[in-house]
N, CA, C and O atoms as a printed pandas DataFrame, in Angstrom:
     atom_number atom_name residue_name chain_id  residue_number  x_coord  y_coord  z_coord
0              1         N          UNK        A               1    0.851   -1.181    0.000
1              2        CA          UNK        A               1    0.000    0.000    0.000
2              3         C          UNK        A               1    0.893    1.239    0.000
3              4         O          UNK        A               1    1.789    1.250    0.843
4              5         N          UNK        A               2    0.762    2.421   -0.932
5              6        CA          UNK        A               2    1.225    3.718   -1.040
6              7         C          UNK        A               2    1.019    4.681    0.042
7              8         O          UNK        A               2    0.038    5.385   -0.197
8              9         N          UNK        A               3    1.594    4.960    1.143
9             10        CA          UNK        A               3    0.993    5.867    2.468
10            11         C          UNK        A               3    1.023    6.912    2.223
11            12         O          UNK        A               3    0.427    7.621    3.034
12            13         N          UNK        A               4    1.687    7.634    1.033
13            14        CA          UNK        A               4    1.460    8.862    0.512
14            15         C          UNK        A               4   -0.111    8.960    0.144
15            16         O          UNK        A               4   -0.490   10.106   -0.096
16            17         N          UNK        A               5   -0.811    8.226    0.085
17            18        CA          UNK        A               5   -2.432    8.688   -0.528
18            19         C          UNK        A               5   -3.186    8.399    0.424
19            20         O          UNK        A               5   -4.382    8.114    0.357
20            21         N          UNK        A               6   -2.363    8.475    1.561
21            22        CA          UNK        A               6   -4.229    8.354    2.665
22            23         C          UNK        A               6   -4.281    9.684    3.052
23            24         O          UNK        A               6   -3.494   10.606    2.840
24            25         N          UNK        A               7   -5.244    9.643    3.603
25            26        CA          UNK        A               7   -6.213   10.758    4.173
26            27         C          UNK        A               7   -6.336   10.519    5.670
27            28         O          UNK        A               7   -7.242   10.017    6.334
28            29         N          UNK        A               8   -4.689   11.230    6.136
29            30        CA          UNK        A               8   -4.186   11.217    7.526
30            31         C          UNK        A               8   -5.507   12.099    8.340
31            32         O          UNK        A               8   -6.120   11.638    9.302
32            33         N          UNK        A               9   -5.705   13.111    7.872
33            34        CA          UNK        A               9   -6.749   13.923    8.365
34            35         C          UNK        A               9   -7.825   13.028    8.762
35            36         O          UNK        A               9   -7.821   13.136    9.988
36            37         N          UNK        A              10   -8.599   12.338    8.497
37            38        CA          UNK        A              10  -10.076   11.944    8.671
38            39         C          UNK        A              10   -9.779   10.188    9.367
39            40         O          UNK        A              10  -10.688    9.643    9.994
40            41         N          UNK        A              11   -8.256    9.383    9.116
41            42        CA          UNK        A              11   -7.595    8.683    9.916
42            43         C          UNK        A              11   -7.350    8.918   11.582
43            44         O          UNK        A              11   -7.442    8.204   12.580
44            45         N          UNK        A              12   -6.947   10.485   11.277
45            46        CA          UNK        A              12   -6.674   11.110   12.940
46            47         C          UNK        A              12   -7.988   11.508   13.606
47            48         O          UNK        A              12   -8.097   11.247   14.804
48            49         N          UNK        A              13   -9.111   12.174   12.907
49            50        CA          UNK        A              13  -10.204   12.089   13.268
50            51         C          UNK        A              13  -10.502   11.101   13.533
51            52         O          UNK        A              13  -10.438   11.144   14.762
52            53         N          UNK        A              14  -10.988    9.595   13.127
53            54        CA          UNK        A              14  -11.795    8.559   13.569
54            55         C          UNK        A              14  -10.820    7.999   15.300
55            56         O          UNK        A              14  -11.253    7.810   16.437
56            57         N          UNK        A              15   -9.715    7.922   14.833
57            58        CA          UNK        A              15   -8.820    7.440   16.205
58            59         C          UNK        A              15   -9.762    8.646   17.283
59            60         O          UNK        A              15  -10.753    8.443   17.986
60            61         N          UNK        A              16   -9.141    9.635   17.093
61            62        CA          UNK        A              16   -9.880   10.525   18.167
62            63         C          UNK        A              16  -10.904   10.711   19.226
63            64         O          UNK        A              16  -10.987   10.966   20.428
64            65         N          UNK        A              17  -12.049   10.321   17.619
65            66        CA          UNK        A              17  -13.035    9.615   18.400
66            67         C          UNK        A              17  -13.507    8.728   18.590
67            68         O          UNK        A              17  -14.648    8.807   19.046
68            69         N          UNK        A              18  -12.891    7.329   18.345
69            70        CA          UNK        A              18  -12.602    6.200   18.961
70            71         C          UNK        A              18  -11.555    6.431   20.533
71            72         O          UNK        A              18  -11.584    5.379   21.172
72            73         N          UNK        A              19  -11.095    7.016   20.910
73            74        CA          UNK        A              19  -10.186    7.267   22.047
74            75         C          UNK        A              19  -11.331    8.086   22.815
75            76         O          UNK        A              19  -11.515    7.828   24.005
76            77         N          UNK        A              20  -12.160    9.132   22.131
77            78        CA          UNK        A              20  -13.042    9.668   22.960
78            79         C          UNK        A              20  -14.105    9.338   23.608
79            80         O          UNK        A              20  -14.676    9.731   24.625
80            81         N          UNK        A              21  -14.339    8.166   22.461
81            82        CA          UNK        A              21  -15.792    7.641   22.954
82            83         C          UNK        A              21  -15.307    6.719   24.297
83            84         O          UNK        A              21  -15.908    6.770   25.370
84            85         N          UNK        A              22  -14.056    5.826   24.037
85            86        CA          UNK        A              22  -13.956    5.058   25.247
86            87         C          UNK        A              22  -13.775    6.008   26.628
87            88         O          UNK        A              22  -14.202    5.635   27.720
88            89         N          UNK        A              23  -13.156    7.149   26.442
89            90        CA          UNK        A              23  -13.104    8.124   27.598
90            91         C          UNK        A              23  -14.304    8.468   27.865
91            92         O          UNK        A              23  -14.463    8.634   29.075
92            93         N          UNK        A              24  -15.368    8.673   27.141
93            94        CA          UNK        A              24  -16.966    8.653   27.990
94            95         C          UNK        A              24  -17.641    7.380   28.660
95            96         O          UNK        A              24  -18.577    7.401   29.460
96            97         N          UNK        A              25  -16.938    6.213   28.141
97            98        CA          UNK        A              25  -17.553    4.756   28.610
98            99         C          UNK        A              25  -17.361    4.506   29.395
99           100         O          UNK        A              25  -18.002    3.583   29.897
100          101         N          UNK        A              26  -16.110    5.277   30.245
101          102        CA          UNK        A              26  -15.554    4.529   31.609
102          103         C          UNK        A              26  -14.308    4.579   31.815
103          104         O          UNK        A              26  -13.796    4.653   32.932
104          105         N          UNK        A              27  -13.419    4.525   30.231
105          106        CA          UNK        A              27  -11.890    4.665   30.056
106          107         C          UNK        A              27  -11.376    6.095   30.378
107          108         O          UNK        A              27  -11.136    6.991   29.569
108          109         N          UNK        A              28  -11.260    6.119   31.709
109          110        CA          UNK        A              28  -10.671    7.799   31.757
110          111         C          UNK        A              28   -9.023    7.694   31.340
111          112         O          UNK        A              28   -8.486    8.796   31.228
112          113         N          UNK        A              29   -8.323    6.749   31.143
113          114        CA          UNK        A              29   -7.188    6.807   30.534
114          115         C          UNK        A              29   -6.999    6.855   29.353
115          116         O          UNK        A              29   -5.905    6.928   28.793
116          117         N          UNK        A              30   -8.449    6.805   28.686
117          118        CA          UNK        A              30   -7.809    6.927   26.803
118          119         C          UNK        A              30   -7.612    8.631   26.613
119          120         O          UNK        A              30   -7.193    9.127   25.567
120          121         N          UNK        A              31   -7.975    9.380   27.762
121          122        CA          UNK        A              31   -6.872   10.899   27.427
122          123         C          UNK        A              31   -6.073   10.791   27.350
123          124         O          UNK        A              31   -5.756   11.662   26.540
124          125         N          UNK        A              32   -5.155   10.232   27.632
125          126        CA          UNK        A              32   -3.823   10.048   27.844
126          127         C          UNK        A              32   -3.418    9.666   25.804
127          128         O          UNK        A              32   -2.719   10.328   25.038
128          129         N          UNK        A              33   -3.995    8.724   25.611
129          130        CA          UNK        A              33   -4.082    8.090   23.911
130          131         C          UNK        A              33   -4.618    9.395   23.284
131          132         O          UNK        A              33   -3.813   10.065   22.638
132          133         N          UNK        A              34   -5.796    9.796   23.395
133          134        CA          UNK        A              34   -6.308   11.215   22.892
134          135         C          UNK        A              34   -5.477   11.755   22.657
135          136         O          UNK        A              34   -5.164   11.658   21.470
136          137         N          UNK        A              35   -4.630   12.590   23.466
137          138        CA          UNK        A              35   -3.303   13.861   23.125
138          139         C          UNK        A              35   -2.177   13.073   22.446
139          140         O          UNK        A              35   -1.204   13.785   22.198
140          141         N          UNK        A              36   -2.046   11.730   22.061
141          142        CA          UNK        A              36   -0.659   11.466   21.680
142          143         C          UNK        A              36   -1.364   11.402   20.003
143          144         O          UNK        A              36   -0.653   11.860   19.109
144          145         N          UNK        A              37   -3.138   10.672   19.516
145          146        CA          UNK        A              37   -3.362   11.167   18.283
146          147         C          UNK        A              37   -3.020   12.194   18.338
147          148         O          UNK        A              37   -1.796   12.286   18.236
148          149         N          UNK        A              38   -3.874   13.697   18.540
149          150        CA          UNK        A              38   -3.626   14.609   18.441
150          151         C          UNK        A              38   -2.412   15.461   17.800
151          152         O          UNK        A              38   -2.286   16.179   16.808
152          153         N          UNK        A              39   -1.268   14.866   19.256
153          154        CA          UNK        A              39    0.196   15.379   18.779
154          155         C          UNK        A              39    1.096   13.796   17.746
155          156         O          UNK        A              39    2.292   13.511   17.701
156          157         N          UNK        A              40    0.223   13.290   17.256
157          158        CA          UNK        A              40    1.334   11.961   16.045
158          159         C          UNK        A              40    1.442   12.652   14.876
159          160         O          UNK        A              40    0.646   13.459   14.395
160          161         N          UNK        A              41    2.770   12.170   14.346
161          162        CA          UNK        A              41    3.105   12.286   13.254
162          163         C          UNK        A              41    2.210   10.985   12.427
163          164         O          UNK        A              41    1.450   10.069   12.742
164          165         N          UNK        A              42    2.839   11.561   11.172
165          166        CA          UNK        A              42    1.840   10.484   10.078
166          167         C          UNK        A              42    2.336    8.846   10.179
167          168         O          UNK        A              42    1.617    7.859   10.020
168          169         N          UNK        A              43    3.602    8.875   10.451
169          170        CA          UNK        A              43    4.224    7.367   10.644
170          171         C          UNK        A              43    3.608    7.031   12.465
171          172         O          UNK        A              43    3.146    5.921   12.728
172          173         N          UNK        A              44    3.669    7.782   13.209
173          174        CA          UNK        A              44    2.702    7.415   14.712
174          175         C          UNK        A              44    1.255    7.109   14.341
175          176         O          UNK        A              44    0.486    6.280   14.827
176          177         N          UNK        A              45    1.121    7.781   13.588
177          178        CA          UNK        A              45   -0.515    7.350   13.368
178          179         C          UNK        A              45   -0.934    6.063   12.663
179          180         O          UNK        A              45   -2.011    5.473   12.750
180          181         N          UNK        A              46    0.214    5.736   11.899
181          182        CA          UNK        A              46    0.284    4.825   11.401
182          183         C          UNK        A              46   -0.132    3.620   12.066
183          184         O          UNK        A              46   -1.126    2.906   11.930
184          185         N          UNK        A              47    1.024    3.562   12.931
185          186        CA          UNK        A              47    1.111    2.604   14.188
186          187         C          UNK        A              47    0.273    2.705   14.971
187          188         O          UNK        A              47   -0.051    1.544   15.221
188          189         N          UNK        A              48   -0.467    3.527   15.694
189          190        CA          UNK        A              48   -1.202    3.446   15.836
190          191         C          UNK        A              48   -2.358    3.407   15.845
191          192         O          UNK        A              48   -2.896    3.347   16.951
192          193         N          UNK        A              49   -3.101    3.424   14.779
193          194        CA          UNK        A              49   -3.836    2.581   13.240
194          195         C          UNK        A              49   -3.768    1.105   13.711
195          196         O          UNK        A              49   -4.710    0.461   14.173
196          197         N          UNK        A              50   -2.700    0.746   13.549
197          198        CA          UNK        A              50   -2.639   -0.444   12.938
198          199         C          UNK        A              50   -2.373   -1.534   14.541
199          200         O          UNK        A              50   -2.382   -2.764   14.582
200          201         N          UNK        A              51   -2.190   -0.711   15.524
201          202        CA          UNK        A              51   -2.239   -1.544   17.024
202          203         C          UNK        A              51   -3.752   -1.453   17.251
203          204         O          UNK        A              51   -4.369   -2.440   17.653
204          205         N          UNK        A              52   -4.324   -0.358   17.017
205          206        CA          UNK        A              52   -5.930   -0.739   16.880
206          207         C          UNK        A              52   -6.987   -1.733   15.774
207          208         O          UNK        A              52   -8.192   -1.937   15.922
208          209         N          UNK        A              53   -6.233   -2.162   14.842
209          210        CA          UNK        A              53   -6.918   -2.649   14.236
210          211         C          UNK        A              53   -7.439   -2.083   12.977
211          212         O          UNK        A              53   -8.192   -2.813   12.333
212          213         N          UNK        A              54   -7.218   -1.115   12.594
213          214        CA          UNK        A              54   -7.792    0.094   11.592
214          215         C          UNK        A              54   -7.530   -0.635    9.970
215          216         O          UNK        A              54   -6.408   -1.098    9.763
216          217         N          UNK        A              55   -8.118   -0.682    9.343
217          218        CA          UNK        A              55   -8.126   -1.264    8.088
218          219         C          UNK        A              55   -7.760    0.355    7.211
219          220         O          UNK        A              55   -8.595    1.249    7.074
220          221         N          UNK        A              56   -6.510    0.403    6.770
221          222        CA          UNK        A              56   -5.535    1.460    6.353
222          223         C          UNK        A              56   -6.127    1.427    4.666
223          224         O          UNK        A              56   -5.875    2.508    4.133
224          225         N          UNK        A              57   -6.622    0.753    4.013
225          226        CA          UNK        A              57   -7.723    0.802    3.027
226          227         C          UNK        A              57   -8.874    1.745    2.579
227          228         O          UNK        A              57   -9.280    2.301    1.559
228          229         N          UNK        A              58   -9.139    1.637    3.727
229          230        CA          UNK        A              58  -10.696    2.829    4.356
230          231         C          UNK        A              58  -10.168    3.970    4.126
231          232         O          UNK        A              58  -11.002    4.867    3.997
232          233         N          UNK        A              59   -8.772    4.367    3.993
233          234        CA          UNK        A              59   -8.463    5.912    4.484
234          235         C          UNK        A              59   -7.574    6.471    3.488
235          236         O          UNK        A              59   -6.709    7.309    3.746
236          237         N          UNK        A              60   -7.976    5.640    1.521
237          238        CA          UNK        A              60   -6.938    6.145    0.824
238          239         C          UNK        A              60   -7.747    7.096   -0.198
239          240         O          UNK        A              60   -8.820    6.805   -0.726
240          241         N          UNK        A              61   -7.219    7.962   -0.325
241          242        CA          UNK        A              61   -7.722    8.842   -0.684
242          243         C          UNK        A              61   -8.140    8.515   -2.606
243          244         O          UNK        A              61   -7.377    8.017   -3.433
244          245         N          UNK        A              62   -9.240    8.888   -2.778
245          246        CA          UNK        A              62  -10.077    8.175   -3.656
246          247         C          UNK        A              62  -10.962    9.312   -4.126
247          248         O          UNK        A              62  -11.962    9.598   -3.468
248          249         N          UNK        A              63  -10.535   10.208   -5.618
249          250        CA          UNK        A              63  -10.852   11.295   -6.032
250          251         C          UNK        A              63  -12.356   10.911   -6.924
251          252         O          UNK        A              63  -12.722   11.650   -7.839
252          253         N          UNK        A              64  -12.884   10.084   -6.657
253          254        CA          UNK        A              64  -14.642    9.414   -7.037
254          255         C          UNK        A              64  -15.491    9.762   -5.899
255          256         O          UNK        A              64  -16.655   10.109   -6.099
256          257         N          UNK        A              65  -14.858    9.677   -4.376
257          258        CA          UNK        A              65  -15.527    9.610   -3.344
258          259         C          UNK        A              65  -16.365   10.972   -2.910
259          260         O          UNK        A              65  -15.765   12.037   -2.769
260          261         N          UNK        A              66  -17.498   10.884   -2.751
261          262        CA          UNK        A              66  -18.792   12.186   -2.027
262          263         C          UNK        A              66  -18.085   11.982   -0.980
263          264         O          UNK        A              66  -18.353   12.568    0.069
């Protein structure tokens, strides 16, 4: 896969709020995960993408897509 064509933006969004939602469920430690999306580089996000499970597919940027 080419990592130059994803769409880090809307990648860092979903983590976010996947980290946020568990911080309303009960996880008061996914702040801690929250600020490190926030502050990742594109290769951190990567990784951490991909320790969550994130299907890196979903997030390539695709000039057909509404």
């Amino acid at each position: 896969m080419d990592f130059d064509d994803l769409d880090y933006d809307r990648l860092r969004s979903d983590l976010m709020d996947n980290y946020g939602t568990a911080m309303c469920s009960g996880f008061p430690m996914a702040v801690m995960d929250l600020g490190k999306v926030e502050r990742a580089s594109e290769s951190e996000l990567l990784q951490i993408a991909h320790k969550e499970g994130y299907n890196l597919e979903k997030y390539k940027n695709n000039p057909w897509r509404w």
